[in-house]
C-alpha positions as CSV (number, residue, x, y, z in Angstrom):
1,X,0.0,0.0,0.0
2,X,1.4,3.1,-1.2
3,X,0.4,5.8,1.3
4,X,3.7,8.4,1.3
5,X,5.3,6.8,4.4
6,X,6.1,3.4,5.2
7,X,7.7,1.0,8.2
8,X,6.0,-1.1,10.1
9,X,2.9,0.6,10.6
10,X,2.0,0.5,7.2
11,X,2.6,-3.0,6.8
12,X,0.3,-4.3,9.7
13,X,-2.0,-1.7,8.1
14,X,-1.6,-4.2,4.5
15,X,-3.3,-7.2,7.1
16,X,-6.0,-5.3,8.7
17,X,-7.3,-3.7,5.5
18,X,-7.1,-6.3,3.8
19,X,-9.4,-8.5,6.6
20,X,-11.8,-5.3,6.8
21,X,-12.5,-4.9,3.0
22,X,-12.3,-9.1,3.1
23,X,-15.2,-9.1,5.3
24,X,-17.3,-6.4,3.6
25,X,-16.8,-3.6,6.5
26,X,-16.9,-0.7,6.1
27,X,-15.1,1.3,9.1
28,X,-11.6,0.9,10.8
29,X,-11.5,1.9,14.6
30,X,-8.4,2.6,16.5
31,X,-6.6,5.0,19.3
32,X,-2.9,5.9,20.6
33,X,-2.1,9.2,21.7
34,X,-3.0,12.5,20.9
35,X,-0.2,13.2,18.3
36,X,-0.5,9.1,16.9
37,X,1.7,8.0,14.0
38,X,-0.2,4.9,13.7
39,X,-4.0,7.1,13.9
40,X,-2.6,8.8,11.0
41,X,-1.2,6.4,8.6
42,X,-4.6,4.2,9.3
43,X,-6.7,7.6,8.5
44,X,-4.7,7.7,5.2
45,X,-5.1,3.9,4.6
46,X,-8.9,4.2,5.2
47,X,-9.3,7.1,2.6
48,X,-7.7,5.3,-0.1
49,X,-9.7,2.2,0.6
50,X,-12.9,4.0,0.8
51,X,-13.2,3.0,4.5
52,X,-14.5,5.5,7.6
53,X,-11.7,5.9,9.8
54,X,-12.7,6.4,13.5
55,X,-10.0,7.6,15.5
56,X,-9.8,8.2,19.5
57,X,-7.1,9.8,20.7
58,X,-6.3,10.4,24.1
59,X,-6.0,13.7,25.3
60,X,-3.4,13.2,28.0
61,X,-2.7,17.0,29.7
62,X,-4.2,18.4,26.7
63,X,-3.4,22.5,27.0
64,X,-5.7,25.2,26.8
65,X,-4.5,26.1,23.1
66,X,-4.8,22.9,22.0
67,X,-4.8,23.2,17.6
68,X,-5.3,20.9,15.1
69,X,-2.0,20.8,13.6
70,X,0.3,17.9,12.7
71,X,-0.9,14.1,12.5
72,X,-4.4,15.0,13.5
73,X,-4.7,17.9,11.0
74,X,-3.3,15.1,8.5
75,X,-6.1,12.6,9.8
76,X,-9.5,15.2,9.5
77,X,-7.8,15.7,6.0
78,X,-8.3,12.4,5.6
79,X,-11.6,12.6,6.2
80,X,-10.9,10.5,9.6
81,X,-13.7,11.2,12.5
82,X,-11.7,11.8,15.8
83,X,-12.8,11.6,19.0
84,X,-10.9,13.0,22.4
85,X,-10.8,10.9,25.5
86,X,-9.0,10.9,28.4
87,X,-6.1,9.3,28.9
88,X,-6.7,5.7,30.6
89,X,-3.6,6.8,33.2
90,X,-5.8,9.9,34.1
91,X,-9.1,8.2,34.3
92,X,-7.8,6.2,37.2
């Protein structure tokens, strides 16, 4: 899958597209943190598939002047849907 980056990411990404368009679905789900290379190369996976990409990132001390910038302006590019949660550390 040619998707402007590569590694390992992308390759587990080649598996767990494959199963999803395999099986007829038609969403990918994942989360990692808020800035997550992973969330972002599966965003750009989903769009070239044709696939929703749900995204939930965890917010862990997220500032005040939190932007969209980096990986998760990358992802809504994509056309990814994310979602802010806390951090499973701070909802202990």
């Amino acid at each position: 899958m040619e998707l402007g980056l590569g590694g390992n990411k992308v390759r587990k990404l080649e598996f767990i597209t494959s199963y999803v368009v395999s099986q007829g679905y038609d969403a990918v789900i994942t989360s990692g943190a808020l800035h997550s290379n992973h969330a972002r190369a599966t965003a750009l996976a989903a769009s070239k598939l044709g696939l929703e990409a749900h995204i939930v990132l965890y917010k862990h001390m997220l500032s005040a002047t939190f932007k969209v910038k980096g990986n998760i302006l990358v992802e809504a590019l994509a056309g990814a849907r994310i979602y802010l949660a806390e951090s499973p550390v701070e909802a202990r």
